[in-house]
N, C-alpha and C positions, 0 to 999 in steps of 0.2 A: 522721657526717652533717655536711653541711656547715652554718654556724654563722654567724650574719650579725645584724647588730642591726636592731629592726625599721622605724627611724626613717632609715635609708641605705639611699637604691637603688641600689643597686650595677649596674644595666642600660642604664644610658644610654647612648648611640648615642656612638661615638667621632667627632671628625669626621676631617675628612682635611686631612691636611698635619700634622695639631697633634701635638706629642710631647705623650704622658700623663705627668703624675708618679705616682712611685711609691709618693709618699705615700698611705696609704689613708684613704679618709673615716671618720671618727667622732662620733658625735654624742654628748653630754658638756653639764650644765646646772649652774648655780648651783643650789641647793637652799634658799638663805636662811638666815635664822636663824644668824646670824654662820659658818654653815658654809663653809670652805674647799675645794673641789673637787681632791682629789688628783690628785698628777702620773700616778700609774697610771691612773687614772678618764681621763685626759687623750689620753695618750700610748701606752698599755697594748693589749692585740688581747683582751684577757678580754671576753669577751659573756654578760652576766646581767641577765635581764628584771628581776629583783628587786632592783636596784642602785637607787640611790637618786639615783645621780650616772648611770648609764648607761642605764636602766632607765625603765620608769612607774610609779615606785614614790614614794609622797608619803610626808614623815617627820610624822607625827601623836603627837598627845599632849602629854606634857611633856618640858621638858630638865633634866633633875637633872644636878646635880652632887653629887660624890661620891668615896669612896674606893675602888675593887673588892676584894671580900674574898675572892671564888670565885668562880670559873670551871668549876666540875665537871659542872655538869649540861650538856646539850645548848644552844647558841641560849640561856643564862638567863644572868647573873652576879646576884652578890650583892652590893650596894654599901652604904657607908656613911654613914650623912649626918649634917652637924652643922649643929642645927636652933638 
């Protein structure tokens, strides 16, 4: 299926005479919180509602810092902290 974000209308009427660029639209947000918005998130064709940067997805909670200790479970890690 075809796969589009939902924040670009991609429908709009062309006019006439004008050459289109080939560039495609994407829509892409700061997220705050000293966060950086990656070049992919940027420049990238990946479409995920659940993106944080591409998405409507707000980042809630706390920001730990930490060491990762595992990665095995699903979607979990395990970190370190020194308190």
């Amino acid at each position: 299926a075809f796969q589009k974000q939902d924040a670009v209308f991609i429908g709009s009427k062309r006019l006439l005479g004008k050459k289109s660029s080939k560039r495609s639209l994407r829509y892409w947000r700061n997220v705050g919180l000293s966060f950086s918005t990656p070049k992919e998130a940027k420049e990238g064709n990946y479409v995920d509602k659940k993106c944080p940067f591409t998405g409507n997805v707000s980042i809630r909670g706390k920001i730990l810092k930490g060491m990762v200790i595992s990665t095995k479970m699903k979607r979990t890690i395990i970190i370190r902290r020194n308190y």
